[in-house]
ChimeraX commands (.cxc) that place a marker at each C-alpha (Angstrom):
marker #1 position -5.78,-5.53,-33.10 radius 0.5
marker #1 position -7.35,-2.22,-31.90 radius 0.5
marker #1 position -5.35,-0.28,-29.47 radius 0.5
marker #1 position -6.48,-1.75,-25.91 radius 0.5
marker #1 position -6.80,1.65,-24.13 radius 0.5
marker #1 position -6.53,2.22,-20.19 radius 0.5
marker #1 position -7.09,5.73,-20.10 radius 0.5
marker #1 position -7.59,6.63,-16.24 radius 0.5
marker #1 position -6.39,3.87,-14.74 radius 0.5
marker #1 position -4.09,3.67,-12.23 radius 0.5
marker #1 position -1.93,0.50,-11.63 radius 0.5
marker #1 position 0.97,-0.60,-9.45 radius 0.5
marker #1 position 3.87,-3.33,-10.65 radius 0.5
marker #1 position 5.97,-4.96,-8.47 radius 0.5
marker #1 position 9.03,-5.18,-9.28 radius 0.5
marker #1 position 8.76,-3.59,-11.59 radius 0.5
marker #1 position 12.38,-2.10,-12.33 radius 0.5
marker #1 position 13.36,-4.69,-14.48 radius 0.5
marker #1 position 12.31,-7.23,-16.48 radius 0.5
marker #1 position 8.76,-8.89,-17.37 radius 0.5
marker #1 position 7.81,-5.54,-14.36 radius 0.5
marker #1 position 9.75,-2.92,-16.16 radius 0.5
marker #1 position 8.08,-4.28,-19.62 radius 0.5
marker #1 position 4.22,-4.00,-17.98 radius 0.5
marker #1 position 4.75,-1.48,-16.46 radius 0.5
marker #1 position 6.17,0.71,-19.96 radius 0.5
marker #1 position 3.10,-0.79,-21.90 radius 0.5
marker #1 position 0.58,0.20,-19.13 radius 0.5
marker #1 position 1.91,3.55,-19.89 radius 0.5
marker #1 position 1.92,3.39,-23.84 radius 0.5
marker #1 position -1.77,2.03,-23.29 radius 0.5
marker #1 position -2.76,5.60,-21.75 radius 0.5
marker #1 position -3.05,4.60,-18.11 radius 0.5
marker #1 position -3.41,7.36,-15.61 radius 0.5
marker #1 position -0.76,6.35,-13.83 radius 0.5
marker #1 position 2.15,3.21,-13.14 radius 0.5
marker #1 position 3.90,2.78,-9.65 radius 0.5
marker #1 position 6.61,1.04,-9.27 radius 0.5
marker #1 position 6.88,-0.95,-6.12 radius 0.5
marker #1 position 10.44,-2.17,-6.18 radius 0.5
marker #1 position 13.30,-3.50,-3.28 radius 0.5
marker #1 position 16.74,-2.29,-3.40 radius 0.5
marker #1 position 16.45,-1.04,-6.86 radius 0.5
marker #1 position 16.42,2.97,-7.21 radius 0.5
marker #1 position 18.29,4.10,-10.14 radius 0.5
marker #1 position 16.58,0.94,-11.81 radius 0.5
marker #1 position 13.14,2.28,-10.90 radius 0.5
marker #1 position 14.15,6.45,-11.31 radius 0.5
marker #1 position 14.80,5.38,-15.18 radius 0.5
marker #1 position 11.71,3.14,-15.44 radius 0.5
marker #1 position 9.77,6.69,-14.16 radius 0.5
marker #1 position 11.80,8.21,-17.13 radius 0.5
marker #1 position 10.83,6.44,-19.17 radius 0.5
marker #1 position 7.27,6.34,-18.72 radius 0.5
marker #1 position 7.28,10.11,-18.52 radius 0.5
marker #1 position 9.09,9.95,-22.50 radius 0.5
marker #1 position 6.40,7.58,-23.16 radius 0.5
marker #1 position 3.42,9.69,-21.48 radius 0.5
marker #1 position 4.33,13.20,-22.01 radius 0.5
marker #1 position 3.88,13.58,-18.42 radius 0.5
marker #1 position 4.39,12.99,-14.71 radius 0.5
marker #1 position 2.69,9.15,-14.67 radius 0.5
marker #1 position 4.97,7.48,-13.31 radius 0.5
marker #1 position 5.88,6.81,-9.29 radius 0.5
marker #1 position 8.74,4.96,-7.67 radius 0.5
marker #1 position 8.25,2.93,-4.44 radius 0.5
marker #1 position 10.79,1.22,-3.06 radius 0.5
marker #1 position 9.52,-1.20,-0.32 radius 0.5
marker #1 position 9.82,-4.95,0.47 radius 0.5
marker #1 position 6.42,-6.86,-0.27 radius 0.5
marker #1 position 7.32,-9.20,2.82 radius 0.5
marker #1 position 6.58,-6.06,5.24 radius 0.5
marker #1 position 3.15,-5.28,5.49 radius 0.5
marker #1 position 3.60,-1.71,6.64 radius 0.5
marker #1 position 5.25,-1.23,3.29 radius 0.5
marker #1 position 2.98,-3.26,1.07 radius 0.5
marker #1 position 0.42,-0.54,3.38 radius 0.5
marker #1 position 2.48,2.53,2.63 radius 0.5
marker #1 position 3.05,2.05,-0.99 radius 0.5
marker #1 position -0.71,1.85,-1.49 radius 0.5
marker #1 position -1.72,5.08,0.26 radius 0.5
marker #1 position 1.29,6.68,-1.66 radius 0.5
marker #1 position -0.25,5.44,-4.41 radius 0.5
marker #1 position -4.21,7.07,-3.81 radius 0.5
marker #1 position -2.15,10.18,-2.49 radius 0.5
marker #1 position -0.51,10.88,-5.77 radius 0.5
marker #1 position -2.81,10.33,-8.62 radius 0.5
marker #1 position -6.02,10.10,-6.02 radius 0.5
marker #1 position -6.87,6.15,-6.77 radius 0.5
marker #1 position -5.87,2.49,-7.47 radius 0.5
marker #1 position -7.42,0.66,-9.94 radius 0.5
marker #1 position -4.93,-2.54,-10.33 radius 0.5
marker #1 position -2.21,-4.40,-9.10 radius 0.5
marker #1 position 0.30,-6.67,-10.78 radius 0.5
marker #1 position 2.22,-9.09,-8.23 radius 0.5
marker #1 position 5.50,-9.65,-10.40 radius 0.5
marker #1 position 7.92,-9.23,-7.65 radius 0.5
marker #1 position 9.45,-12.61,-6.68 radius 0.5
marker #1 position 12.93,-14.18,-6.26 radius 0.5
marker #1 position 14.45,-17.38,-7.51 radius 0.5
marker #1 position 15.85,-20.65,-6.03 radius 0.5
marker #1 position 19.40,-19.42,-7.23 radius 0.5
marker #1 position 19.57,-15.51,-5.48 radius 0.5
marker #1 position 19.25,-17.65,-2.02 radius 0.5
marker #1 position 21.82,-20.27,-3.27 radius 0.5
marker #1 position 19.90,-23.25,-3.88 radius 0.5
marker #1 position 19.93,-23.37,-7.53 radius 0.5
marker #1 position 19.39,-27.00,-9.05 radius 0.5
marker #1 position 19.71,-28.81,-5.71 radius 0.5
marker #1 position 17.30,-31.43,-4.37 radius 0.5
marker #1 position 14.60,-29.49,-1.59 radius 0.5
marker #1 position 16.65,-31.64,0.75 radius 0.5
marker #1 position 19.79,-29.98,0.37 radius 0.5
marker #1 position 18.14,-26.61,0.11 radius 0.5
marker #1 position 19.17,-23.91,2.62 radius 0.5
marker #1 position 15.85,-23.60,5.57 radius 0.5
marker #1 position 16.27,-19.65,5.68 radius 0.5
marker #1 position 16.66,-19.30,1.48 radius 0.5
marker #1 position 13.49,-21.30,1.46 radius 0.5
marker #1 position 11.77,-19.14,3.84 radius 0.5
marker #1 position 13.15,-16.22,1.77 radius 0.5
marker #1 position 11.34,-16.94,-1.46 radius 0.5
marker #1 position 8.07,-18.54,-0.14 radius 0.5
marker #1 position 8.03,-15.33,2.24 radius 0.5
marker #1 position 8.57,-13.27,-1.09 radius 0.5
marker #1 position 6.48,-15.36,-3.87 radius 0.5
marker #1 position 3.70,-16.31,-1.73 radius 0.5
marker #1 position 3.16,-14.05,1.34 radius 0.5
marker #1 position 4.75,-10.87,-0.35 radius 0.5
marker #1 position 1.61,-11.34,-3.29 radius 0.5
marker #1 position -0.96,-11.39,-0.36 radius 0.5
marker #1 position -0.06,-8.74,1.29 radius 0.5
marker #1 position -0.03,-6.54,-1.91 radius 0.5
marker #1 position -3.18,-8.17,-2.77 radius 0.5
marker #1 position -4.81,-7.48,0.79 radius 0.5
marker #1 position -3.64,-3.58,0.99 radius 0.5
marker #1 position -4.77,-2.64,-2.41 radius 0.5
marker #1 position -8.59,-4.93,-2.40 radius 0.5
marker #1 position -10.28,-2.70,0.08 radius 0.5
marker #1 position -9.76,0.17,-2.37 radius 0.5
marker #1 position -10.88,-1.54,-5.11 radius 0.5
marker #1 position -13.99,-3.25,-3.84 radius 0.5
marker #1 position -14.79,0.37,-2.34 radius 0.5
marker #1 position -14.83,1.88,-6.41 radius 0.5
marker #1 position -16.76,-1.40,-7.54 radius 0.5
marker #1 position -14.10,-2.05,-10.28 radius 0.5
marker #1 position -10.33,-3.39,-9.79 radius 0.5
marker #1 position -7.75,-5.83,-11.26 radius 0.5
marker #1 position -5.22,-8.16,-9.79 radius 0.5
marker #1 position -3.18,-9.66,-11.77 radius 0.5
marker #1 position -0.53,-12.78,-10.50 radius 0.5
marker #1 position 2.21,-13.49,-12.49 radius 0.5
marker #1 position 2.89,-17.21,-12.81 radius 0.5
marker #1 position 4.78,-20.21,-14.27 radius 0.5
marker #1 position 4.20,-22.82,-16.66 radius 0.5
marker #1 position 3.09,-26.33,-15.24 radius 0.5
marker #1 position 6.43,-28.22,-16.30 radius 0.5
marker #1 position 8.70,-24.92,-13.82 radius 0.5
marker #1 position 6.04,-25.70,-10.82 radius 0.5
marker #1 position 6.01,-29.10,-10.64 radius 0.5
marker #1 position 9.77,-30.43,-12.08 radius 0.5
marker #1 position 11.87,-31.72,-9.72 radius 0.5
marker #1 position 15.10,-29.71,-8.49 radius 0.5
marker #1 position 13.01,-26.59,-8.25 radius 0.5
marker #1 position 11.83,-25.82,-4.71 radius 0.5
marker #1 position 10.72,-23.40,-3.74 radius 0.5
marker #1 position 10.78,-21.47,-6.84 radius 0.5
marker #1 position 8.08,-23.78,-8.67 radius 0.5
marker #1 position 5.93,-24.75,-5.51 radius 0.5
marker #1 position 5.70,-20.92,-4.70 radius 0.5
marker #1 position 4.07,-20.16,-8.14 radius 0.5
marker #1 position 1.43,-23.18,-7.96 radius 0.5
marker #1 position 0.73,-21.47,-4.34 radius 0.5
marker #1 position 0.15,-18.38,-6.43 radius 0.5
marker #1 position -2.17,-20.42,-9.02 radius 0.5
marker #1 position -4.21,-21.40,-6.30 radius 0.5
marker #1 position -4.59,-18.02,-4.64 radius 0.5
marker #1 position -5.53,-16.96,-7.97 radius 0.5
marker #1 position -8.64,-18.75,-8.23 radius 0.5
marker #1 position -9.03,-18.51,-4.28 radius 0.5
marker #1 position -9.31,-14.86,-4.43 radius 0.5
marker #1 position -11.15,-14.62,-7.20 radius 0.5
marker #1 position -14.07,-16.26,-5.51 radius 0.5
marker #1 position -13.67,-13.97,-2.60 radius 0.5
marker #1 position -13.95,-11.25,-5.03 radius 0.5
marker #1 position -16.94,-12.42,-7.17 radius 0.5
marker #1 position -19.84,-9.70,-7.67 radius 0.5
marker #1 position -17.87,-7.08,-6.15 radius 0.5
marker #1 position -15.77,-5.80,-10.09 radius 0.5
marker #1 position -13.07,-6.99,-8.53 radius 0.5
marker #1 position -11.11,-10.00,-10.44 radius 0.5
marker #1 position -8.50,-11.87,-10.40 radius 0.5
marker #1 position -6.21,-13.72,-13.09 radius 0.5
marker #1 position -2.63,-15.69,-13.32 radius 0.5
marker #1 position -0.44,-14.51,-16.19 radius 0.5
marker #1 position 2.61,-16.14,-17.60 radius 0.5
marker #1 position 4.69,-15.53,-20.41 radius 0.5
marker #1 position 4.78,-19.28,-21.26 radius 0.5
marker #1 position 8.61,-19.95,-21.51 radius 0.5
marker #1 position 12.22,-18.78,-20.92 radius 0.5
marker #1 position 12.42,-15.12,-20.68 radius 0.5
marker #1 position 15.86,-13.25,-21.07 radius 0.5
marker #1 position 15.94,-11.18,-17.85 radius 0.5
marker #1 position 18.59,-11.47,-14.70 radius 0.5
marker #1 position 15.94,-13.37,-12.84 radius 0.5
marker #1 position 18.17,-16.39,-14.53 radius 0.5
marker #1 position 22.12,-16.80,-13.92 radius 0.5
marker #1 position 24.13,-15.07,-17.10 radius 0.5
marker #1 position 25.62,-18.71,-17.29 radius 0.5
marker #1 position 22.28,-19.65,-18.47 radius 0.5
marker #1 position 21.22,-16.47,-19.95 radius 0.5
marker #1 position 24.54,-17.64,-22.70 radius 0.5
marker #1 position 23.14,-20.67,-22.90 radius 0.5
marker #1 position 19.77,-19.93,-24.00 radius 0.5
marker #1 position 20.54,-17.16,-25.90 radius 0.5
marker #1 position 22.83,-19.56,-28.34 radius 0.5
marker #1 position 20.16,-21.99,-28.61 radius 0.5
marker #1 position 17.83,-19.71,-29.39 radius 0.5
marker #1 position 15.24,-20.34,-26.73 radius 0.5
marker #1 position 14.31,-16.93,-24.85 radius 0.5
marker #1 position 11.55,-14.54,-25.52 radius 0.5
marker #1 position 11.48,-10.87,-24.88 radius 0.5
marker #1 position 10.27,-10.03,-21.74 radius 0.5
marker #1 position 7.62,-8.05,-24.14 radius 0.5
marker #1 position 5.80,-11.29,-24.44 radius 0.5
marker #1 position 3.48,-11.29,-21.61 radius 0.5
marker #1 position 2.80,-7.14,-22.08 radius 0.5
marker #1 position -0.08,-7.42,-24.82 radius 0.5
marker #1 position -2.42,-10.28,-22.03 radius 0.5
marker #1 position -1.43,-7.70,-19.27 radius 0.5
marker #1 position -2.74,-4.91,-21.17 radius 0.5
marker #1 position -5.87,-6.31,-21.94 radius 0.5
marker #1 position -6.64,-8.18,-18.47 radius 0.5
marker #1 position -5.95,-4.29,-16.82 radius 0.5
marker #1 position -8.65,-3.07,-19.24 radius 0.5
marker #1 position -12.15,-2.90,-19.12 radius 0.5
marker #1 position -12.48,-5.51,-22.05 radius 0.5
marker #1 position -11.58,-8.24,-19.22 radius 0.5
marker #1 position -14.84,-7.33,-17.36 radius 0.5
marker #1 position -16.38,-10.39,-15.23 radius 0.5
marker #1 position -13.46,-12.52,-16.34 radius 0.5
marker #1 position -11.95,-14.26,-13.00 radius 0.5
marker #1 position -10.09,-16.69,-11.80 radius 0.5
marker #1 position -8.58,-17.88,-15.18 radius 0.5
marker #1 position -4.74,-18.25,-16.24 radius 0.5
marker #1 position -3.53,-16.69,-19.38 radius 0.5
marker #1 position -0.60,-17.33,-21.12 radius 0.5
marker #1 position 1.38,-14.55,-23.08 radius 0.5
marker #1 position 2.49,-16.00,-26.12 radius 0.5
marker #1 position -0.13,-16.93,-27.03 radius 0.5
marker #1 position -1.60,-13.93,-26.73 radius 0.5
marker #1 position -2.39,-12.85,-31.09 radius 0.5
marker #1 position -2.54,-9.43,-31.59 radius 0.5
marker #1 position -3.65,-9.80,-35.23 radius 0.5
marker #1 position -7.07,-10.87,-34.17 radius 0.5
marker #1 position -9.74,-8.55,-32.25 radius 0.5
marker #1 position -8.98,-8.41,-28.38 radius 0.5
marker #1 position -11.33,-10.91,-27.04 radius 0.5
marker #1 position -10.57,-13.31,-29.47 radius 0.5
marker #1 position -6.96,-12.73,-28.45 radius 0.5
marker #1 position -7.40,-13.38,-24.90 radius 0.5
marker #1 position -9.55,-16.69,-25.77 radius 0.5
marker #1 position -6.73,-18.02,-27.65 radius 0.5
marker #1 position -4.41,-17.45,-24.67 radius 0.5
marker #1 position -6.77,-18.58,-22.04 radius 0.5
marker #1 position -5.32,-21.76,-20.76 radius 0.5
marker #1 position -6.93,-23.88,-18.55 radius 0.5
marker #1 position -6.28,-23.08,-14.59 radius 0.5
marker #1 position -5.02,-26.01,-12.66 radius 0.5
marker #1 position -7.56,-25.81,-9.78 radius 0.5
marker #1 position -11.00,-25.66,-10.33 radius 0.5
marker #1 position -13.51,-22.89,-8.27 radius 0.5
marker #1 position -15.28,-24.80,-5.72 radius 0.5
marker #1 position -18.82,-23.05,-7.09 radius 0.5
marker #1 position -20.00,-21.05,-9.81 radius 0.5
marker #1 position -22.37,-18.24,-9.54 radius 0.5
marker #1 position -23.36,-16.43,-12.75 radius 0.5
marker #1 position -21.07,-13.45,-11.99 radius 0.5
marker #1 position -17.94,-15.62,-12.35 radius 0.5
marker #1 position -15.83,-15.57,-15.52 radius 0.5
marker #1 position -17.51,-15.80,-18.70 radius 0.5
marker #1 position -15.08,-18.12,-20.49 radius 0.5
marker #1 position -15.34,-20.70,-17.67 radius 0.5
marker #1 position -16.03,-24.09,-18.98 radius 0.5
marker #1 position -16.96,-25.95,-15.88 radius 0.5
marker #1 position -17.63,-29.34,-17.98 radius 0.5
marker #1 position -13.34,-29.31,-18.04 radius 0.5
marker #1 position -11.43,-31.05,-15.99 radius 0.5
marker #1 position -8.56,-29.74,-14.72 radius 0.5
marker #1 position -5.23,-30.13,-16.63 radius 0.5
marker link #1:1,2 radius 0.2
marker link #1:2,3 radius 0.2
marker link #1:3,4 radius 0.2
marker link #1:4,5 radius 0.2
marker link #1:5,6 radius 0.2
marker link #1:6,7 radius 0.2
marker link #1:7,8 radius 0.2
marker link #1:8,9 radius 0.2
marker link #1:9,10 radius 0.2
marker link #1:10,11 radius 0.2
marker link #1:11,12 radius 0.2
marker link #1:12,13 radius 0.2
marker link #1:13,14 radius 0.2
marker link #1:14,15 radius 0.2
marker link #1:15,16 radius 0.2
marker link #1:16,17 radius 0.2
marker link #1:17,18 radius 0.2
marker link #1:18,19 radius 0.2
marker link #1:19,20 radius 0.2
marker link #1:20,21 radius 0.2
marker link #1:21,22 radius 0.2
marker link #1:22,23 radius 0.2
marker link #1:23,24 radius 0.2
marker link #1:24,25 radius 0.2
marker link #1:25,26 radius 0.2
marker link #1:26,27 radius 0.2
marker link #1:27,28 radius 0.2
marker link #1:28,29 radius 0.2
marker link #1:29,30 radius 0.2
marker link #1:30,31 radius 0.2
marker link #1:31,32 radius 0.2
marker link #1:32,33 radius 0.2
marker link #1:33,34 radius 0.2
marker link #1:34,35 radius 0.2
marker link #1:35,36 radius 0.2
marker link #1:36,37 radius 0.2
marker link #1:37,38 radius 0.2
marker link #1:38,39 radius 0.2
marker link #1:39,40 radius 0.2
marker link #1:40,41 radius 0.2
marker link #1:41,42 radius 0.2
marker link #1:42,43 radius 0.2
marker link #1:43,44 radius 0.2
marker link #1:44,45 radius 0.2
marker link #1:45,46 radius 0.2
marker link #1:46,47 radius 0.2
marker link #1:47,48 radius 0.2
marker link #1:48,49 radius 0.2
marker link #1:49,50 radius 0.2
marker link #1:50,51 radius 0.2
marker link #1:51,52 radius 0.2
marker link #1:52,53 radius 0.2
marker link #1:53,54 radius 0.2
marker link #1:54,55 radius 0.2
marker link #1:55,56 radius 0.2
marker link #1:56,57 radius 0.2
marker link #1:57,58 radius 0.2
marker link #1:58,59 radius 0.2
marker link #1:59,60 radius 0.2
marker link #1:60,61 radius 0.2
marker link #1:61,62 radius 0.2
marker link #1:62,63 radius 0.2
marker link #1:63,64 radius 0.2
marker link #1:64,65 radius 0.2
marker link #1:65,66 radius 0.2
marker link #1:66,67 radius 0.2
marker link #1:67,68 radius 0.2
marker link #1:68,69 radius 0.2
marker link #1:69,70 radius 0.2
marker link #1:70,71 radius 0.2
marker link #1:71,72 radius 0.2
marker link #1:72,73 radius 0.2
marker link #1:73,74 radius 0.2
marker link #1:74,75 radius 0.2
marker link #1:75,76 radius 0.2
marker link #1:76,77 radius 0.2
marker link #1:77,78 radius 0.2
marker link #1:78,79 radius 0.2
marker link #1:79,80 radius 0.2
marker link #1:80,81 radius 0.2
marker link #1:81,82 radius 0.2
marker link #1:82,83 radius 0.2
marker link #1:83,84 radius 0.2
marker link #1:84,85 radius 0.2
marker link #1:85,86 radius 0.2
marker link #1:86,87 radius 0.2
marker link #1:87,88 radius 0.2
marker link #1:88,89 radius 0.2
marker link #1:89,90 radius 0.2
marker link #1:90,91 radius 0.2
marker link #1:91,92 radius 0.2
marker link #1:92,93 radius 0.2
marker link #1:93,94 radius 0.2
marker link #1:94,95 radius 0.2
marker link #1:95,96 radius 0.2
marker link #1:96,97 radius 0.2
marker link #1:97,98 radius 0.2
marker link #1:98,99 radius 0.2
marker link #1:99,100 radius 0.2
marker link #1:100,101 radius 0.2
marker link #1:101,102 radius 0.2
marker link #1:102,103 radius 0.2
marker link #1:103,104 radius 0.2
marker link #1:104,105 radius 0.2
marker link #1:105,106 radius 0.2
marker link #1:106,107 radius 0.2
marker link #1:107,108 radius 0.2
marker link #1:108,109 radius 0.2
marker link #1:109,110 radius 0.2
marker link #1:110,111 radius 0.2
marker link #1:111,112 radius 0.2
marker link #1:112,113 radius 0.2
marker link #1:113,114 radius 0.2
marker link #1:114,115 radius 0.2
marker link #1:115,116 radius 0.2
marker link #1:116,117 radius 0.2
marker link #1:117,118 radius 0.2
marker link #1:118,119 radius 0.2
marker link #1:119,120 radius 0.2
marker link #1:120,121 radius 0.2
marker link #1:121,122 radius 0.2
marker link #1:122,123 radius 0.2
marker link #1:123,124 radius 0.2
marker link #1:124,125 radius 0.2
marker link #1:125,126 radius 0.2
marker link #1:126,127 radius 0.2
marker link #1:127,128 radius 0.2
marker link #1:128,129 radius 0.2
marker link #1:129,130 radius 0.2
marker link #1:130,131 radius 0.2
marker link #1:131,132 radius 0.2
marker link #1:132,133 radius 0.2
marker link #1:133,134 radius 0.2
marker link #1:134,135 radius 0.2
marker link #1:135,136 radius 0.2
marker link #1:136,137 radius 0.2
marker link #1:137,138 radius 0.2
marker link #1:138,139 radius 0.2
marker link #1:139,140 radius 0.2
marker link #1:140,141 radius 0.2
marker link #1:141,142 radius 0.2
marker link #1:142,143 radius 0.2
marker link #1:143,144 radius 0.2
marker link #1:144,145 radius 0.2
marker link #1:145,146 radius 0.2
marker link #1:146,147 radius 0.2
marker link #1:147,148 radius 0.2
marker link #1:148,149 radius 0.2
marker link #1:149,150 radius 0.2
marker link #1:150,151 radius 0.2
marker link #1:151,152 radius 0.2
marker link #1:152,153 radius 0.2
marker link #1:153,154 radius 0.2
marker link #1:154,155 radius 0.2
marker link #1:155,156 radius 0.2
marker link #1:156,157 radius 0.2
marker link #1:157,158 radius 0.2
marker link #1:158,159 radius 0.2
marker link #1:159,160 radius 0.2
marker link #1:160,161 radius 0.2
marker link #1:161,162 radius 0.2
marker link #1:162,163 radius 0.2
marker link #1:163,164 radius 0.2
marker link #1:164,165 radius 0.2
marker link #1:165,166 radius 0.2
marker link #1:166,167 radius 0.2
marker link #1:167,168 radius 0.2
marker link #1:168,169 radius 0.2
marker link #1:169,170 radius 0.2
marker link #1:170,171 radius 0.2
marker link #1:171,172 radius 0.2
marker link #1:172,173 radius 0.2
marker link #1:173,174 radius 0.2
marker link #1:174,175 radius 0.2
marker link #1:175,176 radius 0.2
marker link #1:176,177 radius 0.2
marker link #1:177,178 radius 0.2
marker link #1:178,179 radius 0.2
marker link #1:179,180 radius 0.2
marker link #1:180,181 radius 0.2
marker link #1:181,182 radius 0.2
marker link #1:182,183 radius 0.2
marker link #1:183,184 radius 0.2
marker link #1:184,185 radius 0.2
marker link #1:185,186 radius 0.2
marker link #1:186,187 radius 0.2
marker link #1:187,188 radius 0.2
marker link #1:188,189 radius 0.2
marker link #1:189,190 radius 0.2
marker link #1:190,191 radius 0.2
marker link #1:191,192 radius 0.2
marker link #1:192,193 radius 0.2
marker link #1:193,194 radius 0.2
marker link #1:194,195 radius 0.2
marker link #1:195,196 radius 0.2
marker link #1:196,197 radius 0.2
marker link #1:197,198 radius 0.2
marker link #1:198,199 radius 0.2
marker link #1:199,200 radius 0.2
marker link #1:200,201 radius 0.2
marker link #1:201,202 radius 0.2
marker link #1:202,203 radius 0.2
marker link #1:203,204 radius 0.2
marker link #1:204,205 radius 0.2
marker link #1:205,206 radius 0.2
marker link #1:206,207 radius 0.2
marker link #1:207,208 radius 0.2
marker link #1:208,209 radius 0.2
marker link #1:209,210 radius 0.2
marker link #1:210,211 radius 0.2
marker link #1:211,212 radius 0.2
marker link #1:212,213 radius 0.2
marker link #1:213,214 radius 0.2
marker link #1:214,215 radius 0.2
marker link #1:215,216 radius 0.2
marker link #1:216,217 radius 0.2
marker link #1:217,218 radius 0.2
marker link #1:218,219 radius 0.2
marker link #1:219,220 radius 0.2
marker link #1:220,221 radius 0.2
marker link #1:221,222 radius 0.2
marker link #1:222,223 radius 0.2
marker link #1:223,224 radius 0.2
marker link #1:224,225 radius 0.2
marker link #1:225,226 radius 0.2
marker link #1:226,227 radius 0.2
marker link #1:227,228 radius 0.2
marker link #1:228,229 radius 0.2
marker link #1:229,230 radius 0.2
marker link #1:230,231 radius 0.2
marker link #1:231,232 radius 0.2
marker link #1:232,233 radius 0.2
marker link #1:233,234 radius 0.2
marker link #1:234,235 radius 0.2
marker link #1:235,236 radius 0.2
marker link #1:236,237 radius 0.2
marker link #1:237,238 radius 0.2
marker link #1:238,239 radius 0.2
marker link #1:239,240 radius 0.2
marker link #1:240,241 radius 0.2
marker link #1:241,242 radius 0.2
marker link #1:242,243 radius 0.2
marker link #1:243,244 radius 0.2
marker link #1:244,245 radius 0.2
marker link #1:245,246 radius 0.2
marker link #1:246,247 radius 0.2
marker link #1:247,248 radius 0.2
marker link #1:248,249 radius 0.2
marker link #1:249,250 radius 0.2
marker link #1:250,251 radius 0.2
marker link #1:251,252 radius 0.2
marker link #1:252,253 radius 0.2
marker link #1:253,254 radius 0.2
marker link #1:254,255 radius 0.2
marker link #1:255,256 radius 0.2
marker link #1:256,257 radius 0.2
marker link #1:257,258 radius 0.2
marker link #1:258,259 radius 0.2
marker link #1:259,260 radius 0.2
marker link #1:260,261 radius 0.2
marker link #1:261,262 radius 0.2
marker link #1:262,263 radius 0.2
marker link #1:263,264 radius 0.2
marker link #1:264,265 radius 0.2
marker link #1:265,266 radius 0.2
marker link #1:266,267 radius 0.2
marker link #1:267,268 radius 0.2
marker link #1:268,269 radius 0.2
marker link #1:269,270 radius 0.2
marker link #1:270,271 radius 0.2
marker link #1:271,272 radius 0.2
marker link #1:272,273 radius 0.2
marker link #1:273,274 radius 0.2
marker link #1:274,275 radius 0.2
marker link #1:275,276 radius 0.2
marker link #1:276,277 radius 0.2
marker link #1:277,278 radius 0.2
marker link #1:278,279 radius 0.2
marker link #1:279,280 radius 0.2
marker link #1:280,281 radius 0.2
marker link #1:281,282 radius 0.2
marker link #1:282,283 radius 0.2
marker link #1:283,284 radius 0.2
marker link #1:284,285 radius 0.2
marker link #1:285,286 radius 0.2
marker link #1:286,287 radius 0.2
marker link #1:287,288 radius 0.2
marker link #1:288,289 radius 0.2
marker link #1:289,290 radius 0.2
view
């Protein structure tokens, strides 16, 4: 596949310190983009060596640490203008920050026995932390004509199995803001797509008791997975494509970039309400949803 360039662009990743973030965010910068910000919580050193590491890659000052808490809308407001203040615009944002049932205790119990203030915690973070982002970064964008949100998502089987609330309902929230705010944002450049790596990634987001476990049997991917779909939906090849979910293994880098993205273009679980020609161009509205 041809290198998928983003050559002026300037993007912020949520948590991005770490993980499926930290990954992005390092192939946003081997991709040529203008500049990466990470918007991170409690996690300096983690995000000073992403910056590192993104100047290595870059040659150059690219990279910008933010820490903030999405839940707060003055920072989610901050962390933008930081952003326009340092490398003078914002063309995307990637809402990767989010926290699991298990760093709020409630790890594999029924929702009944889950903790009221740990749910609060992660729908506050996976659901209202995303809009916020979302809503102090789309003004900008809409203002240029041209912008890219990207929501980082689940598969089906993690939203919808039992024993995982709130982690799973947050991300089908997520799905359906996806295709919510992509008709919002239809003729205006502006889109909107759901990303997921499409399986068990090896990052701390899981306990290291199950980190072990999948790592005997074999069953994580590299949180480089989903980097290659993220690349290409931040890039001007994904023009007029909104509201769709991609998945990133499925994401072929031996064939040409659309073709690529086709292949891991799975069908969204909620289905826009209307269709004006301006919405995405791999649409099939004769579908029904999965």
């Amino acid at each position: 596949m041809t290198d998928i360039s983003l050559e002026g662009k300037v993007l912020i990743v949520t948590g991005g310190a770490r993980g499926l973030g930290r990954a992005m965010a390092l192939g946003f910068a081997k991709a040529g983009a203008a500049g990466v910000a990470i918007f991170d919580f409690n996690s300096d050193a983690a995000m000073a060596e992403v910056v590192t590491e993104i100047g290595d890659i870059t040659g150059a000052e690219k990279g910008l640490a933010l820490a903030g808490n999405v839940t707060k809308w003055n920072d989610c407001q901050k962390a933008v203008e930081e952003v326009i203040a340092r490398f003078g615009r914002v063309d995307g944002l990637v809402n990767n920050a989010a926290i699991g049932n298990r760093m709020v205790g409630g790890e594999d119990n029924p929702f009944w026995e889950a903790d009221p203030d740990g749910y609060r915690t992660v729908i506050e973070t996976n659901v209202t932390g995303p809009f916020n982002m979302a809503r102090a970064v789309a003004p900008h964008l809409i203002k240029q004509g041209w912008g890219r949100i990207i929501n980082i998502t689940k598969t089906r089987e993690a939203m919808h199995q039992g024993r995982n609330a709130p982690y799973g309902p947050s991300k089908a929230a997520m799905e359906a803001s996806t295709v919510s705010w992509a008709q919002d944002l239809l003729e205006t450049g502006v889109t909107v797509n759901s990303l997921l790596p499409g399986g068990a990634v090896d990052t701390d987001f899981l306990s290291e008791e199950r980190r072990e476990q999948g790592r005997a049997k074999g069953r994580f991917m590299t949180a480089d997975v989903i980097v290659s779909a993220a690349v290409w939906l931040a890039s001007d090849l994904s023009d007029g494509i909104t509201g769709c979910r991609y998945v990133g293994k499925y994401f072929d880098t031996t064939l040409p970039p659309d073709q690529a993205a086709e292949a891991a273009r799975e069908e969204s679980v909620f289905r826009p309400a209307r269709r004006p020609d301006a919405l995405t161009k791999t649409w099939k509205p004769t579908e029904s949803p999965g």
